[in-house]
N, C-alpha and C positions, 0 to 999 in steps of 0.2 A: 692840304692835309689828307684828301683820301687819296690822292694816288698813296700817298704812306701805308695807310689802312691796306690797301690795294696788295703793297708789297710785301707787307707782313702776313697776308694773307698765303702771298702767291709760296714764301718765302718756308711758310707752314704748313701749305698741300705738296712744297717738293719733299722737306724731310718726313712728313708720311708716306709720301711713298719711296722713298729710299728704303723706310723702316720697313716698310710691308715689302719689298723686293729681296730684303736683308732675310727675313725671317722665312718668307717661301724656300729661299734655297736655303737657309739651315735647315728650312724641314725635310727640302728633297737629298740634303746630304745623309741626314738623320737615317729616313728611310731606306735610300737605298745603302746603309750601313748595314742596316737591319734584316736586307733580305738577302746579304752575303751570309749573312749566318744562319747556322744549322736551323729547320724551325721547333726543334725540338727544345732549344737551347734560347727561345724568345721568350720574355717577360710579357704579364699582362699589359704592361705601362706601353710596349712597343707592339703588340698586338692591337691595342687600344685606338695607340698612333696610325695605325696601318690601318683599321677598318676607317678610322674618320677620313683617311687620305685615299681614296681609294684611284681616283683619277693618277692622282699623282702614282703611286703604285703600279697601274696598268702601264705607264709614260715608262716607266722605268724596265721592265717585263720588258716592253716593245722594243727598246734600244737595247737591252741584252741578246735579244735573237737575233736582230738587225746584227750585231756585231760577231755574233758567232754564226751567222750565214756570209758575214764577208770575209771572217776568218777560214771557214771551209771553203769557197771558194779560192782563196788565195793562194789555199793548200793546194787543191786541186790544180792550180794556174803551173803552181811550182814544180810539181811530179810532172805536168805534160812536158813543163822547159829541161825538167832533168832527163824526160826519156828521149825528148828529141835531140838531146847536146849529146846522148850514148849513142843517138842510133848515128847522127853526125859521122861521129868520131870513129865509131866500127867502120862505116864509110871512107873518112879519107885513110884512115888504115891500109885497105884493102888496092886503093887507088890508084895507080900509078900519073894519069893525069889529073889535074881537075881546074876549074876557071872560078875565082871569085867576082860576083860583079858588086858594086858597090855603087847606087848611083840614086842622086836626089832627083833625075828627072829625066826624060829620053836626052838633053844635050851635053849635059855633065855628068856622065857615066863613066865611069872608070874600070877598068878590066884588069884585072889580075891573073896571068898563067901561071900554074905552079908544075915542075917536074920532079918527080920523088926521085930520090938518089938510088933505089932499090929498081931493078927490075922487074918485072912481074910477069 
């Protein structure tokens, strides 16, 4: 009969914490609802929410920058790819030869000539 006891036990410390797992991220959804909006346009009840939460708060802050430091970088990443694929392209423009090599390793390398139709 205790192992029963046991299981009702065990069976009533999971749904608390299911509960308590449930309600943290309605808070952290809450909150950072909260801090998408203007702050001039926050209520006290969500002001209230936000000083009691404040950890959570910071958590949220920190993944906003994080994310818009990887978004400028990626920007960044992209203008270098676009300037190198113009400077590229001016290049084989101007070229009359050029050699593509394509290769996963010194043994399997493969060579490409190309001769432009154009004289130069």
């Amino acid at each position: 009969m205790s192992s029963a006891g046991f299981r009702e036990k065990r069976k009533l410390a999971q749904k608390a914490e299911i509960l308590v797992k449930f309600e943290t991220k309605e808070r952290y959804n809450n909150i950072r609802q909260i801090l998408k909006k203007d702050p001039s346009l926050r209520n006290e009840e969500e002001l209230q929410l936000m000083a009691n939460s404040q950890e959570i708060v910071q958590e949220i802050q920190r993944r906003v920058q994080r994310q818009e430091l990887v978004k400028r970088r990626v920007e960044e990443v992209e203008k270098r790819i676009v300037a190198f694929v113009e400077r590229l392209f001016t290049v084989l423009l101007i070229s009359i030869f050029f050699i593509i090599l394509y290769h996963a390793g010194t043994r399997s390398a493969l060579c490409v000539k190309w001769k432009s139709d154009r004289t130069g």
